[in-house]
C-alpha positions in Angstrom: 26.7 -4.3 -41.9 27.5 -7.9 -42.9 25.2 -9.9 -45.5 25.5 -13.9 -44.7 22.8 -15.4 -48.2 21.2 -18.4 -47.2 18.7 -21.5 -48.6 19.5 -21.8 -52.0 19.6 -25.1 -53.8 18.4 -27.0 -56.8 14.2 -27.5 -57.7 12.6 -28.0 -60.5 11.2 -25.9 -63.1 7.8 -24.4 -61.4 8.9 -25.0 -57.7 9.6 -23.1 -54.8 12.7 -21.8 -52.9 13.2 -19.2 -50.6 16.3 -17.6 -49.7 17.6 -16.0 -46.8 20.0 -12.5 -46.2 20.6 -12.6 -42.6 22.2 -9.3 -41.5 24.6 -8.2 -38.3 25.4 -4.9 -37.0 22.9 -2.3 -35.3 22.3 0.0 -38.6 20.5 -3.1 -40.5 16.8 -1.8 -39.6 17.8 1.5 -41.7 19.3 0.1 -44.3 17.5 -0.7 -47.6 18.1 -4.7 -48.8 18.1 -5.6 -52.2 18.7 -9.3 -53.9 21.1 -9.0 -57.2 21.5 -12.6 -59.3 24.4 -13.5 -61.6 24.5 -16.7 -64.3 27.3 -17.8 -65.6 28.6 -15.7 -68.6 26.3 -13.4 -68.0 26.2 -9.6 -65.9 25.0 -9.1 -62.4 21.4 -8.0 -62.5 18.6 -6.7 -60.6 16.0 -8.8 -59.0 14.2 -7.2 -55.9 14.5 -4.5 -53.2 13.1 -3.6 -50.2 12.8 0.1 -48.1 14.8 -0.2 -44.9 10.7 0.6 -43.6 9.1 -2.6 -45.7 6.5 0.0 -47.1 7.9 0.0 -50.3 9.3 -3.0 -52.7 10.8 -2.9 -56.1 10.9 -5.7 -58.3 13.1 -6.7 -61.6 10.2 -7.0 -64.5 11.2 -10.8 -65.6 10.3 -11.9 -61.0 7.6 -9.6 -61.2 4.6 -11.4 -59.8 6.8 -14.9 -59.1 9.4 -13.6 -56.5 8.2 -11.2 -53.3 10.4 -9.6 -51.2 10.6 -9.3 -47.5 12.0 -8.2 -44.2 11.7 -8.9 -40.6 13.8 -6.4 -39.4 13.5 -7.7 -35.4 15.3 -10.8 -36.8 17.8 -9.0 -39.5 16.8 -11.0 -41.9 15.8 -10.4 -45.4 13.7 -13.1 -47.5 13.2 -13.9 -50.8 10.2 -16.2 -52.0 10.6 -17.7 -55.4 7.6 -19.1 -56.9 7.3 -20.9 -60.3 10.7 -20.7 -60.7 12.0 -21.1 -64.2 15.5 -22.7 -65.6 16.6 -18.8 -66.9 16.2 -18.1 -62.8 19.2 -20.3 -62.1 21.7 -18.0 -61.2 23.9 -17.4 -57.8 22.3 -14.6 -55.9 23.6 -11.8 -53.9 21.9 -10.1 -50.8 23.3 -5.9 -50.8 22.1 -3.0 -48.2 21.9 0.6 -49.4 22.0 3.6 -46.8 19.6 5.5 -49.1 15.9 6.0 -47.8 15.0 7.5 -51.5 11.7 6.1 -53.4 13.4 6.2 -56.1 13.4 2.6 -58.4 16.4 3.5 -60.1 18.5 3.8 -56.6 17.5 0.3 -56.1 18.3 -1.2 -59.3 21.6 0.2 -59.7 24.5 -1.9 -57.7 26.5 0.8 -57.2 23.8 2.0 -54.8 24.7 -0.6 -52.2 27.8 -0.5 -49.9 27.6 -3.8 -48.3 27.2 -7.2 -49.9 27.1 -10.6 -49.4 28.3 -14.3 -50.1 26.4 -15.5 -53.1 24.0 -18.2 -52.9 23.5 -21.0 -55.8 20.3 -21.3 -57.5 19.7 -24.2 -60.2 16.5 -25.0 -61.3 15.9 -27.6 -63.9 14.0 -28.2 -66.5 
């Protein structure tokens, strides 16, 4: 599987943006997508997930009810909707696929659950 991010940019502090993790290769449908954001100085963390089946999504507790996850996997693509969007959200993020099919939250959370990772893309949102 290869992970191309997508649609980042700079908004302003309570805007919009949603990002893009387009996805090639046949296993994509069973594969589990999660979004991972890094600031400068700063570790890689968590941000969203999604089952490779949609039914389930996990969320990071500082997007929770601001960012939604999604996937349309007819089009391999995994999307990220940001919503009042906040400077501490400026960040580059990362699009990752897991093989895992567990319900588990703290499979999805961990990076080292996902073997296939893309390009970052920027996020800068000002205040």
């Amino acid at each position: 599987v290869q992970l191309q991010a997508s649609g980042g940019g700079l908004v302003q502090d309570g805007g919009s943006l949603r990002i893009s993790c387009a996805a090639s290769g046949r296993r994509f449908s069973s594969t589990a997508t999660g979004w991972f954001r890094q600031a400068p100085g700063k570790e890689r963390e968590f941000v969203a997930a999604i089952r490779w089946s949609g039914d389930f999504t996990y969320y990071a507790d500082s997007v929770k009810g601001r960012f939604t996850i999604s996937r349309n996997n007819a089009k391999n693509t995994v999307y990220l909707q940001m919503n009042s969007l906040k400077p501490e959200d400026t960040a580059v993020y990362y699009c990752a696929a897991a093989d895992g099919t567990t319900y588990s939250t703290s499979y999805y959370q961990n990076s080292h659950s996902y073997e296939y990772w893309g390009q970052g893309t920027q996020v800068t949102v000002s205040s």
